[in-house]
C-alpha positions as CSV (number, residue, x, y, z in Angstrom):
1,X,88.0,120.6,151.1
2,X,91.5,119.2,153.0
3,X,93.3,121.8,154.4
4,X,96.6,120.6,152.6
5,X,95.3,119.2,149.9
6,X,98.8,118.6,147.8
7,X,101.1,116.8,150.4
8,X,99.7,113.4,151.8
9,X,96.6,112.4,150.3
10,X,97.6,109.4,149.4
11,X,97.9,108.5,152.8
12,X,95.1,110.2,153.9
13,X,92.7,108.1,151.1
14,X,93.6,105.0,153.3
15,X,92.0,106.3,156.1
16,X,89.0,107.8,154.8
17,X,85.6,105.9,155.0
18,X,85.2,107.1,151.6
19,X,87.5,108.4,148.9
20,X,87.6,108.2,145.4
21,X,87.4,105.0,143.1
22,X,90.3,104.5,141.9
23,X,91.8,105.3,145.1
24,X,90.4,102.1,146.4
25,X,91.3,100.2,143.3
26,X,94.6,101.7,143.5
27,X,94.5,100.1,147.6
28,X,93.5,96.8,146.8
29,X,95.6,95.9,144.2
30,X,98.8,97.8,145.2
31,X,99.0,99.3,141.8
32,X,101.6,102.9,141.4
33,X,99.2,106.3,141.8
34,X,100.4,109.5,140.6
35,X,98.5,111.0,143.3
36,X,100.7,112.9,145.9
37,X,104.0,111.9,144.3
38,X,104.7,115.9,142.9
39,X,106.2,118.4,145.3
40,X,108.7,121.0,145.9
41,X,111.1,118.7,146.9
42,X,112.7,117.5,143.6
43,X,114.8,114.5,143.1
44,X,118.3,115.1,141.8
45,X,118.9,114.1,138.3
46,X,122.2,112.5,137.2
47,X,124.7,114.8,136.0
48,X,127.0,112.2,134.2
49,X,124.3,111.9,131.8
50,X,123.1,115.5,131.4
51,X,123.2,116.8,128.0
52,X,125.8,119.8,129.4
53,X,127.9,117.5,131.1
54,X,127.7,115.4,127.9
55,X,129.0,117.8,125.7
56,X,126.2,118.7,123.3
57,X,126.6,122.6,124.7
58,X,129.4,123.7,126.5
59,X,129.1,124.9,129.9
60,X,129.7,128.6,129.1
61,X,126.9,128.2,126.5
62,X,124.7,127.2,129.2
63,X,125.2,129.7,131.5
64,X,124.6,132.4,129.1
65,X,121.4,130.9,128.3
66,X,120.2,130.7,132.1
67,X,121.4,134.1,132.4
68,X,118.9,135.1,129.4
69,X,116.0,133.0,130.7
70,X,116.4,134.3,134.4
71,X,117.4,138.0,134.0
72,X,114.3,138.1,130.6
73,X,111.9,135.6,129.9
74,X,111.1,134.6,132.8
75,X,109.8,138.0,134.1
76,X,107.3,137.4,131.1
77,X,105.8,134.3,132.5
78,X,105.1,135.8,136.0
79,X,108.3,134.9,137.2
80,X,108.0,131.5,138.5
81,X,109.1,129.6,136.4
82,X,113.0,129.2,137.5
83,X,113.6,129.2,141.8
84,X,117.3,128.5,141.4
85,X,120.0,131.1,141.4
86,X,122.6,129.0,139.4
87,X,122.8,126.4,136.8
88,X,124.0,123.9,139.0
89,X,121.2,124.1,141.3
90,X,118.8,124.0,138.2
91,X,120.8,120.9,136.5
92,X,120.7,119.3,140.3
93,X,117.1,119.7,140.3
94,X,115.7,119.0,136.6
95,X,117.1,117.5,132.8
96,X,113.9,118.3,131.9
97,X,113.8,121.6,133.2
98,X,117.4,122.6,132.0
99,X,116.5,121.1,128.8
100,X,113.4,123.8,128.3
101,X,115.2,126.6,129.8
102,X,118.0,126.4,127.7
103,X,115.7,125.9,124.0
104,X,113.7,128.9,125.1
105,X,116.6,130.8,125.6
106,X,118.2,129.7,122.9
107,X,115.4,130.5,120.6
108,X,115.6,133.8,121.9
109,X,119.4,134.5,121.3
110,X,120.3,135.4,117.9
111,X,123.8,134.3,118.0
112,X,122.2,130.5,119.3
113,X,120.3,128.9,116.3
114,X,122.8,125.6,116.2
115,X,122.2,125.9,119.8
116,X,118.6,126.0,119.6
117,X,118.6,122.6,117.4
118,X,120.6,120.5,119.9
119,X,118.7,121.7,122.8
120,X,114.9,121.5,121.4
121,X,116.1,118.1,120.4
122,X,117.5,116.7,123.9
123,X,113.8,118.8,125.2
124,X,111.9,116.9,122.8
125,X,113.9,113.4,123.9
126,X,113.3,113.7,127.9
127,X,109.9,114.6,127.2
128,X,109.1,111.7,124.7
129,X,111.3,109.3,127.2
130,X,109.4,110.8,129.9
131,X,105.4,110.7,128.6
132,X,104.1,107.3,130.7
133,X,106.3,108.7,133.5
134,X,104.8,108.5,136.8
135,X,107.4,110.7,138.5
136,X,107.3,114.3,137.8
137,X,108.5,117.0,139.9
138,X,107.3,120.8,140.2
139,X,110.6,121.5,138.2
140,X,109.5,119.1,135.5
141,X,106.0,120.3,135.5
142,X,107.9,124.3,135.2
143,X,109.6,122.5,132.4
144,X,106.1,121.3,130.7
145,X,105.1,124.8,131.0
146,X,108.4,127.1,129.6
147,X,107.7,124.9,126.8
148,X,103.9,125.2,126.4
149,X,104.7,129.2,127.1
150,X,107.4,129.5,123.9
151,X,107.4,126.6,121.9
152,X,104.6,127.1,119.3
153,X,104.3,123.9,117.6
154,X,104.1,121.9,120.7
155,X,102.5,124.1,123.1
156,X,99.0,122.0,122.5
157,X,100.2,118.9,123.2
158,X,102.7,120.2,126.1
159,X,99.8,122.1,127.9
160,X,97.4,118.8,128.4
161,X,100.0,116.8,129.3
162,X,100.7,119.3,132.0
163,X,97.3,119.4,133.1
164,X,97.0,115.9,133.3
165,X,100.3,115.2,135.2
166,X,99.5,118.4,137.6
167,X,95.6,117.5,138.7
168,X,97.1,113.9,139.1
169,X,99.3,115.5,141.9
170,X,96.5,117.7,142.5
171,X,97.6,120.9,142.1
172,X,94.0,121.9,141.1
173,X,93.5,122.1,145.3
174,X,96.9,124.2,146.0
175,X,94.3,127.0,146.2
176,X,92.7,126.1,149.4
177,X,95.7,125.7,151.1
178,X,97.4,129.0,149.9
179,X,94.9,131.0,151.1
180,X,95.4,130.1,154.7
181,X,99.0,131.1,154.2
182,X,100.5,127.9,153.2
183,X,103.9,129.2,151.1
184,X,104.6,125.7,149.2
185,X,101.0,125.3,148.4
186,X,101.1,128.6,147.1
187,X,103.7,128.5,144.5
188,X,101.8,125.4,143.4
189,X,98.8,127.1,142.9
190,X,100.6,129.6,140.9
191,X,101.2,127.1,138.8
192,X,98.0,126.1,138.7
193,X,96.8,129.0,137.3
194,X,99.0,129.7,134.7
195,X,97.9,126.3,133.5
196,X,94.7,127.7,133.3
197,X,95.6,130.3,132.1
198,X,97.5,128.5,129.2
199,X,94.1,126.1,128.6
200,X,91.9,129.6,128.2
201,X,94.7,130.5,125.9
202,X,94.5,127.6,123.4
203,X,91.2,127.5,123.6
204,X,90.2,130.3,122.2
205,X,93.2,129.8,119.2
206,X,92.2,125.9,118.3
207,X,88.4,127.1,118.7
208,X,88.4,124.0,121.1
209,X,87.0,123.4,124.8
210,X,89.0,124.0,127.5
211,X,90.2,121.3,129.7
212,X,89.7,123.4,133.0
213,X,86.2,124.7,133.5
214,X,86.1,128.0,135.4
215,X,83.0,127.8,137.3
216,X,85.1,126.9,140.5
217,X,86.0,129.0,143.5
218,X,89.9,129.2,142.5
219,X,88.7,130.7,139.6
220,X,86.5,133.1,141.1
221,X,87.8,134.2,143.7
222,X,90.6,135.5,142.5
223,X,90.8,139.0,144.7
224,X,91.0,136.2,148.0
225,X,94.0,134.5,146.3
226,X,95.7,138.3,145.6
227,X,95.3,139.4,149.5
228,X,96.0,135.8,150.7
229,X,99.5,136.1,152.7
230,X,102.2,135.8,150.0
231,X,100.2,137.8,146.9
232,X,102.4,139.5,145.2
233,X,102.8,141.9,141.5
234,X,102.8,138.7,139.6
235,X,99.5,137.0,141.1
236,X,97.6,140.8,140.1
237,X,99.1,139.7,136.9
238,X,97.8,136.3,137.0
239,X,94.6,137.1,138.6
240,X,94.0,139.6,135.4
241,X,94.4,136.7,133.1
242,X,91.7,134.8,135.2
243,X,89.0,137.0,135.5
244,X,89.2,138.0,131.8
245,X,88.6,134.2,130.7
246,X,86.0,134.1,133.1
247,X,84.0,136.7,130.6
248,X,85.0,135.2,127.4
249,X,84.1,131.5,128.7
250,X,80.6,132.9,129.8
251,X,80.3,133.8,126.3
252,X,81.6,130.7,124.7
253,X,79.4,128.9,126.9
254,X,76.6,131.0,125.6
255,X,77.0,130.9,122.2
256,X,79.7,128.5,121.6
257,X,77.7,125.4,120.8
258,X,76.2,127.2,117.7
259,X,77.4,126.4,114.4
260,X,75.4,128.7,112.4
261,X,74.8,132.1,112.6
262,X,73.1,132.8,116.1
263,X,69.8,134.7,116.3
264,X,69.7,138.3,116.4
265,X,68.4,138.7,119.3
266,X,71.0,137.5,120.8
267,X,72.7,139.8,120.2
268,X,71.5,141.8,124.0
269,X,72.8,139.1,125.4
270,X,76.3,139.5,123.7
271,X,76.0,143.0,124.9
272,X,76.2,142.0,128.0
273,X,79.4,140.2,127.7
274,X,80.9,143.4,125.9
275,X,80.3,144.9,129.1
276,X,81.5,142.5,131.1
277,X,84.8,142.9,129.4
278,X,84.5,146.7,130.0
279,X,84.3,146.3,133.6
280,X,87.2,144.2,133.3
281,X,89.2,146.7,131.9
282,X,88.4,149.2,134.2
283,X,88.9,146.8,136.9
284,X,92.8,145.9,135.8
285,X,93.4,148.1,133.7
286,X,95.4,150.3,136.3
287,X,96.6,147.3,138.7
288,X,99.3,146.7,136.8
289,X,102.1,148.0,137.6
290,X,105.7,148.9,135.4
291,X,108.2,145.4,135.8
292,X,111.5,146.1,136.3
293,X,112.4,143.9,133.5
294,X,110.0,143.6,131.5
295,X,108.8,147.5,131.6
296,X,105.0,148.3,131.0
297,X,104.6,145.3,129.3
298,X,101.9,144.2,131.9
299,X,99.8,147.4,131.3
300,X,100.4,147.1,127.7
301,X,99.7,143.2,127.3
302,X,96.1,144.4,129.9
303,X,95.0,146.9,126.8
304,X,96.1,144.4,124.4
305,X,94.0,141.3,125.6
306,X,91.5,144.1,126.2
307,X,91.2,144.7,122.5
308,X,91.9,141.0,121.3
309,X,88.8,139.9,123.5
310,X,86.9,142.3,121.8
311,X,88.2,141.0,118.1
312,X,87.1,137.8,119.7
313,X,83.3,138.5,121.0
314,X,82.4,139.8,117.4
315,X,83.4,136.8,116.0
316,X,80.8,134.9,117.6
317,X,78.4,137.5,115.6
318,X,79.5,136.8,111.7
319,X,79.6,133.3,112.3
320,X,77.8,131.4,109.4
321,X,76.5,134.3,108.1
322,X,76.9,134.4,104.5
323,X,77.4,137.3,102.1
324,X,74.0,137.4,100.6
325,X,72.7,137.5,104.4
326,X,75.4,140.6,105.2
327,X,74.0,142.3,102.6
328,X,70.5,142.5,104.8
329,X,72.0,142.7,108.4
330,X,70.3,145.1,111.1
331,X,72.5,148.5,112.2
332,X,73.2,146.8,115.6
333,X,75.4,144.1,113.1
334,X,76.7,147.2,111.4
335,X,78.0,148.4,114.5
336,X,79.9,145.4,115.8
337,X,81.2,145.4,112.4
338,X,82.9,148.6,113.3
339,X,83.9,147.7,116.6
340,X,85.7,144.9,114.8
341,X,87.9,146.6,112.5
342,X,88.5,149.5,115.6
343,X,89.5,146.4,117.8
344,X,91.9,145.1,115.1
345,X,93.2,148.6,114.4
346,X,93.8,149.0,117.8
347,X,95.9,145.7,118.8
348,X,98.2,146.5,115.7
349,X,98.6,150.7,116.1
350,X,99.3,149.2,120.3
351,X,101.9,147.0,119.1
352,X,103.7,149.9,117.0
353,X,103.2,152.8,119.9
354,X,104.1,151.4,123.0
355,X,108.0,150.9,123.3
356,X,107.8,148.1,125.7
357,X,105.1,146.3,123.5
358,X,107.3,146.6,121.0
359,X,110.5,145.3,122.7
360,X,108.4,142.4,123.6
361,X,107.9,141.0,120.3
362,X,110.8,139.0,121.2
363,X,110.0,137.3,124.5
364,X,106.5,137.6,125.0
365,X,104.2,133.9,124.8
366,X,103.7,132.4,121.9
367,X,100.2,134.1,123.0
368,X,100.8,137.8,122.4
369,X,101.6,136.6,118.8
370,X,98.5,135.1,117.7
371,X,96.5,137.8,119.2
372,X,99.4,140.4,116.9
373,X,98.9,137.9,114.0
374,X,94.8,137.3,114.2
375,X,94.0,140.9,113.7
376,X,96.7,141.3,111.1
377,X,95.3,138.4,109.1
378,X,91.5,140.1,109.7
379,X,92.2,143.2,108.8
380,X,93.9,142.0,105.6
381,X,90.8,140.5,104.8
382,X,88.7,142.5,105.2
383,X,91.1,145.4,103.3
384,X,90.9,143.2,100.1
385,X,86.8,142.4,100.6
386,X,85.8,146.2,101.7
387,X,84.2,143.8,104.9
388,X,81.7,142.4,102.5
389,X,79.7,146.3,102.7
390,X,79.3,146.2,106.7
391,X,81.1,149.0,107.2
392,X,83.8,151.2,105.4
393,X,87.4,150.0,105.4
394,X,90.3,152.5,104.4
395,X,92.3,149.9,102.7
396,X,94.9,152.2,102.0
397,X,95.3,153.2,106.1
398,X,95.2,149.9,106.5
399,X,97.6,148.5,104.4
400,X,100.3,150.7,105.8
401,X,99.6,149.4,109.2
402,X,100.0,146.1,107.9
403,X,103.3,147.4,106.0
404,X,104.7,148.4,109.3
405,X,104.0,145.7,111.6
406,X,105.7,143.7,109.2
407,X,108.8,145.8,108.9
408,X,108.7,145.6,112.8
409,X,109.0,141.9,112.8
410,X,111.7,141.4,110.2
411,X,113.5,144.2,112.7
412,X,113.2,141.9,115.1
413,X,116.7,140.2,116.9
414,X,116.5,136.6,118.0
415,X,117.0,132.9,116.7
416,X,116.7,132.1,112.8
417,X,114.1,130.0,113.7
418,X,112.1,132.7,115.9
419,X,108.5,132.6,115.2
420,X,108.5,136.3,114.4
421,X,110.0,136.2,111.2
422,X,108.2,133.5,110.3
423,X,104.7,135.6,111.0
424,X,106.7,138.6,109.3
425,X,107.2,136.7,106.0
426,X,103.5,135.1,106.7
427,X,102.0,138.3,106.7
428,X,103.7,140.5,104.0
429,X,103.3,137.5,100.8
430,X,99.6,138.0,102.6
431,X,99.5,141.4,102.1
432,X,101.0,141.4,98.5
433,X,98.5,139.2,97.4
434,X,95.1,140.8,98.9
435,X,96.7,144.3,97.6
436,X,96.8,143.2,94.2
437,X,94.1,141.6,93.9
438,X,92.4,144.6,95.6
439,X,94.3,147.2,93.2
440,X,92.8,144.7,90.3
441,X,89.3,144.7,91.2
442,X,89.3,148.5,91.6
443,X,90.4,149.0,88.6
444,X,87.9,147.0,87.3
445,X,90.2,143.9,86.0
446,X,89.6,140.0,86.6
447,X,91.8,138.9,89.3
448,X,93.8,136.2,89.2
449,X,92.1,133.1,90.4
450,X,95.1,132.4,92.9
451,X,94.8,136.5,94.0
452,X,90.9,136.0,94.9
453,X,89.7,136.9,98.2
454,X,89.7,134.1,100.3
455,X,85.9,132.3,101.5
456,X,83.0,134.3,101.3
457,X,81.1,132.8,104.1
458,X,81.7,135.3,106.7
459,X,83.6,133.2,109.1
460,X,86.7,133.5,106.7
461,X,87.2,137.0,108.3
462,X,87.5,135.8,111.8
463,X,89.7,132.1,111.1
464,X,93.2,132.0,111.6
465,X,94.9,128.3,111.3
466,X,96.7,128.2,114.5
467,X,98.1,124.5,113.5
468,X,100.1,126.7,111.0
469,X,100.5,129.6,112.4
470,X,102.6,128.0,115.2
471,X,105.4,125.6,112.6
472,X,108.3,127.7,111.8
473,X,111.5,126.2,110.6
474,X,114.9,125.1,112.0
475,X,116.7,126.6,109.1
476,X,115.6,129.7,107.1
477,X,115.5,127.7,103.7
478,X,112.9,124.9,105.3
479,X,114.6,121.8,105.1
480,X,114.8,119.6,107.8
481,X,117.4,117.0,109.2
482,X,115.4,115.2,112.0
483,X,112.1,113.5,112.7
484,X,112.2,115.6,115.8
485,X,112.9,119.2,114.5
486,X,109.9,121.6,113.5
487,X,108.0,120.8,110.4
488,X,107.9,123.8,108.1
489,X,104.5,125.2,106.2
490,X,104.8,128.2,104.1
491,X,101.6,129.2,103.7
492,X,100.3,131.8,106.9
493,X,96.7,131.8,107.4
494,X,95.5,129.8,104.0
């Protein structure tokens, strides 16, 4: 591997004997490369024409949105996300950066909603203006990113175009550079990995592959990249992130390409991942330490992936098997079963203990939510279907905890169109519904054909539509004004 491999390969591909092919297509017909065009050194962008200096926000509007994303959110994403001390610096450096920074913050502002509308829409314009681009700069790849992190609705598309644009300027080999001490090729890698970290992410959500695979060194040897020279709290942070998808993808790599139910004796080897993500809790568990502005959200979020990835592995256990098979499943199935609905429990009764969790629910990644929102949604399922007989459910314990996680997001402070009080409302027609149609069937009555349980196959339990869990509106009524504003579905989990 080049020593520096993010600053002059480009040059360096001339002089090689052998380099890659396009690299000698790109030579012999003098066509543009992306390759080694990205760096820290970004281009100035033209203040007459930014959308500050243009009057769509006022000046004092933006600085109190920097001063939200710098002084909060950011401290959420591992604090890399904004190097500049002012808004001038920032606007010097990036449109499109300034452009995210300011929606994110905006989002998160409860006094900001018109603000919110004009800024996702100039976001949404110098990214669409920007999508064949072949000139990106680490600010505008920051920008692809605060986007991905916050932005629900886009946060697919964002996050691959990210990817692409950053192994084009080959930020994939940052690594090898930052571990011999190299300071600009660290805070690239950095990057890096929370790209990765954002593939893993949507992965698991969009039950879809991942666009990095994991089986390279940067992603494991992530202890090298913590000691390396200029490791700090946030790369602990990061480096958690990376070894836990480094379990789960073992597992999805085991069992992922089923699409029935998978054997039962399988299930020792699914054992084995369970204790793989033991060990990773024990491992990081107690790394993390309190943030100065973020509190013990690290810890907290550690315990709550913890449980999530736990939610997650027994998935891969009830998938395809139908009710008339749960009726005859082994105790071993039983078990997981119960380690399901304890998992679930646990992510909600975390989100409604822990004060820092809880402060979070504004500010955290669009992330944190689904994980909140997935064992919400499971957990009303299986209230309303007693879990199809595999194990006990106290419907009535667990329809207060539903009760109160949704009273905690309608408490919530931020942006009208927030996706917390989206999830809030989501959630509680959800839990109307499955309690009356529980109360119904109790009692003995027909219910309702629209107050049914959902699917009886026993995948229902464990699906969550992230494509609608992640629209939420511009207005709280739902009606829309541009082709570039969020698209609005009512229905959470359907």
């Amino acid at each position: 591997m080049p020593t520096h491999p993010v600053a002059g390969l480009e040059l360096q591909s001339e002089n090689m004997l052998y380099g890659s092919p396009i690299s000698s297509l790109l030579q012999v017909t003098g066509l543009p490369s992306w390759e080694g065009r990205g760096g820290l050194q970004t281009p100035p962008s033209n203040l007459v024409t930014d959308f500050i200096a243009r009057g769509l926000i006022s000046d004092a509007e933006a600085q109190q949105l920097f001063h939200i994303f710098v002084t909060r959110l950011d401290h959420f994403c591992y604090d890399i996300m904004c190097p500049h001390q002012t808004l001038k610096s920032l606007r010097k450096s990036s449109a499109l950066l300034t452009a995210a920074i300011c929606t994110v913050s905006a989002l998160h502002d409860p006094d900001s909603s018109a603000v919110f509308r004009i800024c996702h829409a100039e976001f949404l314009r110098l990214v669409t203006s920007r999508m064949f681009s072949h000139d990106y700069s680490t600010d505008d790849i920051r920008a692809l990113i605060v986007g991905s992190y916050w932005l629900g609705d886009i946060t697919y598309t964002l996050v691959g175009h990210a990817i692409r644009i950053a192994t084009s300027l080959n930020y994939h080999l940052a690594y090898y550079a930052a571990i011999q001490g190299d300071r600009p090729a660290f805070e690239t890698a950095r990057l890096w990995y929370v790209l990765y970290i954002m593939d893993h992410h949507l992965s698991i959500l969009y039950g879809r592959p991942a666009i990095i695979a994991p089986n390279q060194e940067p992603y494991q040897q992530w202890e090298r990249f913590i000691q390396s020279e200029h490791g700090d709290e946030p790369d602990v942070r990061m480096s958690s992130q990376v070894a836990l998808y480094h379990v789960t993808s073992k597992a999805k790599s085991t069992f992922g390409a089923y699409h029935g139910r998978i054997p039962e004796h399988s299930l020792y080897q699914l054992q084995g991942h369970f204790s793989d993500l033991d060990r990773w809790y024990m491992t990081w568990g107690n790394r993390m330490q309190r943030n100065a502005y973020v509190g013990n959200f690290p810890t907290d979020g550690a315990i709550l992936h913890y449980h999530f990835a736990r939610l997650h592995l027994c998935s891969y256990i009830f998938r395809g098997m139908t009710t008339e098979a749960a009726a005859h499943v082994s105790d071993q199935v039983k078990e997981y079963a119960v380690l399901a609905l304890s998992s679930a429990t646990a992510v909600l009764e975390l989100v409604l203990e822990r004060t820092d969790l809880r402060n979070a629910l504004v500010g955290m990644p669009i992330y944190f939510h689904a994980m909140i929102v997935f064992a919400a949604v499971f957990l009303v399922k299986a209230a309303s279907t007693n879990f199809l007989g595999l194990s006990t459910v106290d419907d009535a314990k667990v329809f207060n905890l539903l009760e109160q996680c949704v009273r905690e997001m309608r408490s919530q402070s931020a942006a009208s169109q927030h996706l917390i009080y989206h999830l809030g409302s989501g959630l509680e027609s959800m839990i109307s519904k499955a309690s009356l149609a529980k109360t119904r069937l109790d009692l003995g009555v027909g219910a309702p054909q629209e107050h049914m349980p959902m699917a009886p196959a026993m995948d229902s339990l464990f699906m969550l539509d992230a494509s609608d869990l992640f629209q939420y509106p511009l207005e709280s009524g739902g009606q829309l004004s541009s082709e570039n504003e969020y698209h609005w579905f009512t229905h959470l989990g359907s």
